[in-house]
Structure formats: structure tokens, C-alpha cells
C-alpha positions as semicolon CSV with decimal commas, in nm:
position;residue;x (nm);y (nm);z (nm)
1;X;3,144;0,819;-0,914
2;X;2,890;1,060;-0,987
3;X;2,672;0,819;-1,196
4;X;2,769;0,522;-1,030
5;X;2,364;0,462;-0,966
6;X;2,295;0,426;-1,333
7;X;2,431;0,038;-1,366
8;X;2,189;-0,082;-1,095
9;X;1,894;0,117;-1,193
10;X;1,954;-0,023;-1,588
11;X;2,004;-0,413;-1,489
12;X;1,681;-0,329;-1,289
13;X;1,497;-0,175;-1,553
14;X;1,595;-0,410;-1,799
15;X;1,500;-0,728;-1,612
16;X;1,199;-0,552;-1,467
17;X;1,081;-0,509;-1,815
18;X;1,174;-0,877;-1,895
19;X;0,953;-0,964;-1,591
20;X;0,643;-0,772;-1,739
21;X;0,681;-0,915;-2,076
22;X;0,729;-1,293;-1,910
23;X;0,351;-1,176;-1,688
24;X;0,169;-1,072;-2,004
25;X;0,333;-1,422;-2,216
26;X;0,169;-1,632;-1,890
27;X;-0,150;-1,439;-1,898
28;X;-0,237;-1,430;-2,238
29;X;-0,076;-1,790;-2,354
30;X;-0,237;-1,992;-2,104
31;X;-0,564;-2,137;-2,013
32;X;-0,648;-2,063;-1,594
33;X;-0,905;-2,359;-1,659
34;X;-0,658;-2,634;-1,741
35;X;-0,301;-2,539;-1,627
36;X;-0,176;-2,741;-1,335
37;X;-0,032;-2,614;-1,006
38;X;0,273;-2,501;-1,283
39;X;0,119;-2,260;-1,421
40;X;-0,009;-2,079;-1,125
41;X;0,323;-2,107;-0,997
42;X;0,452;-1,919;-1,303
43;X;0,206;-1,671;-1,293
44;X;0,283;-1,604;-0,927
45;X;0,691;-1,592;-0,974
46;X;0,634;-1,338;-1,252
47;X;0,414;-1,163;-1,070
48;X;0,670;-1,119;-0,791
49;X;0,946;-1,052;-1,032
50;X;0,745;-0,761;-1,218
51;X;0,618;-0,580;-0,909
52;X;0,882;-0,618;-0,684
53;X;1,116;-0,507;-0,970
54;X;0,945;-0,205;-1,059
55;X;0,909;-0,125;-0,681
56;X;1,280;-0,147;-0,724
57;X;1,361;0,077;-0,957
58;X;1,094;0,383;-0,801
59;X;1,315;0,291;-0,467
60;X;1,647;0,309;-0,651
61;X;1,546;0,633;-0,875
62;X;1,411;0,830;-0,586
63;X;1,728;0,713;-0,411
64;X;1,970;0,818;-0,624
65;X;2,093;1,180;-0,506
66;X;2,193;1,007;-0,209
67;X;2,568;0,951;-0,148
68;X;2,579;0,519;0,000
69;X;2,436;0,389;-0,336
70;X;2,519;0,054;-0,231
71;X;2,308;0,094;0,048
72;X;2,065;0,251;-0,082
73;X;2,056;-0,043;-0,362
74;X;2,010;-0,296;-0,056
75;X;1,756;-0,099;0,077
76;X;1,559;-0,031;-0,246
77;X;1,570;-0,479;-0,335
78;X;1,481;-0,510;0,037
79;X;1,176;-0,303;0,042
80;X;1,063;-0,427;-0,386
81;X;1,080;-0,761;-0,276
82;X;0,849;-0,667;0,065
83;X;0,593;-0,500;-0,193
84;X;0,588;-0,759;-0,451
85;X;0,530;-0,992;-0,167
86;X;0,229;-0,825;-0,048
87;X;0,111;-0,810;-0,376
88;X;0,122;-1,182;-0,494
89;X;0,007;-1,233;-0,129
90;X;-0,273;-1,011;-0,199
91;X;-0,398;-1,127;-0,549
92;X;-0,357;-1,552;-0,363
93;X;-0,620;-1,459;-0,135
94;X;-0,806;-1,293;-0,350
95;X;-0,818;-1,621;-0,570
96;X;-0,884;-1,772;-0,268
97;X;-1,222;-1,498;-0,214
98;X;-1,009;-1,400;0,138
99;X;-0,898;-1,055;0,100
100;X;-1,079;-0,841;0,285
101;X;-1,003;-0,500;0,444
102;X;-0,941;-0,667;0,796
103;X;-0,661;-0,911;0,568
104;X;-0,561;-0,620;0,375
105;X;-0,493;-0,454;0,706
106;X;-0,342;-0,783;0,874
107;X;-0,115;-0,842;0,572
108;X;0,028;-0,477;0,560
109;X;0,065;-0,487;0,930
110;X;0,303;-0,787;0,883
111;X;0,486;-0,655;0,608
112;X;0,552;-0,305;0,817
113;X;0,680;-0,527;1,127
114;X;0,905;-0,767;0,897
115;X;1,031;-0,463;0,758
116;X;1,087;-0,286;1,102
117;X;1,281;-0,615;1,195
118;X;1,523;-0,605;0,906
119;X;1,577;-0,217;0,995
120;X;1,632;-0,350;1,353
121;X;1,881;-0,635;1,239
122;X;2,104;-0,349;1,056
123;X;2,101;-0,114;1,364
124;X;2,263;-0,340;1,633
125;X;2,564;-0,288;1,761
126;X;2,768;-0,512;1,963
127;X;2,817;-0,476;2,333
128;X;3,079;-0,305;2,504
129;X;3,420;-0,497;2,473
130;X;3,300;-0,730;2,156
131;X;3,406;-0,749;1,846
């Protein structure tokens, strides 16, 4: 089980990398100016899918000494699809001309506290005499 890390990390990599390539087709093969609410769509899920993959695979390669790989894996999704969120989040408002600092600040806040409430999920433990 000593390399038990390396499927993960290589369906990761490899759709990560499928993700980028699916980005760059939307980018350069179509026209901002007269795509409909598809388009931006596609842009958007590709977006996520690239960034939140490759935030992935840094969480699941600098993860990968540790023994709980299956946790670790969990963890590693978890927190690439929390950064590809604030990234597509990020590049909307900016569209939109409503990224600031103070949004920039707002959004990261949010993202920290969702991701202190998922921690907070996995750590409770059920009362004395339950299940």
C-alpha cells in the first residue's frame, strides 16, 4: 500500500488536464460578444473544473506521505472545490466590475467559515449513550 496515492493523484491529473484543455477550447473558440447565457456557463464550469482540479492535485501531492490517503483524498476534493469556487466567484464579480478588496476580503471570509463548518461537521461526536 505504499503507493496507493498514485491512482487518485493520476485520475486527478489527467482530468485536471482535460479541464484546462476544455478552458482554453471555450476561450479561444468562442465569441464573449455573441454567446448566450451557454457559453458563459461553459466557461464558468471549466473554470471550476480546471482550478479546483489543480488545487486538487497540490492538496493530494503535498498530502501524500501521510498514512489515511482516503482521507486525505476527501480532504484535498473538499478544499479544490472551496478554491475553485472562490475563484469563478471571483472572476463573476469581476465581470460584474464588483470585486473589490472589501469583496475579496468578504468572499475569503466565507470560504474560511464554510470550510471551518465542514471541519466542524467531521469532528462531532455523539452524546454519551448514542449510537
Amino acid at each position: 500500500m505504499a503507493h496507493a496515492h498514485r491512482r487518485p493523484l493520476m485520475i486527478a491529473a489527467c482530468a485536471t488536464g482535460l479541464a484546462w484543455i476544455a478552458w482554453f477550447g471555450v476561450i479561444m473558440r468562442t465569441n464573449p460578444a455573441s454567446i448566450g447565457w451557454e457559453g458563459f456557463a461553459l466557461f464558468y464550469a471549466t473554470l471550476f473544473a480546471a482550478v479546483g482540479g489543480s488545487a486538487t492535485v497540490i492538496g493530494l501531492l503535498t498530502r501524500r506521505q501521510r498514512e489515511d490517503h482516503a482521507r486525505m483524498a476527501r480532504i484535498a476534493v473538499r478544499q479544490g472545490v472551496l478554491v475553485g469556487l472562490g475563484v469563478v466567484l471571483a472572476v463573476l464579480l469581476q465581470s460584474r466590475q464588483l470585486f473589490t478588496w472589501l469583496t475579496m476580503l468578504f468572499l475569503i471570509a466565507a470560504l474560511t467559515l464554510l470550510e471551518l463548518f465542514v471541519i466542524s461537521l467531521g469532528n462531532r461526536r455523539p452524546a454519551v449513550g448514542q449510537p
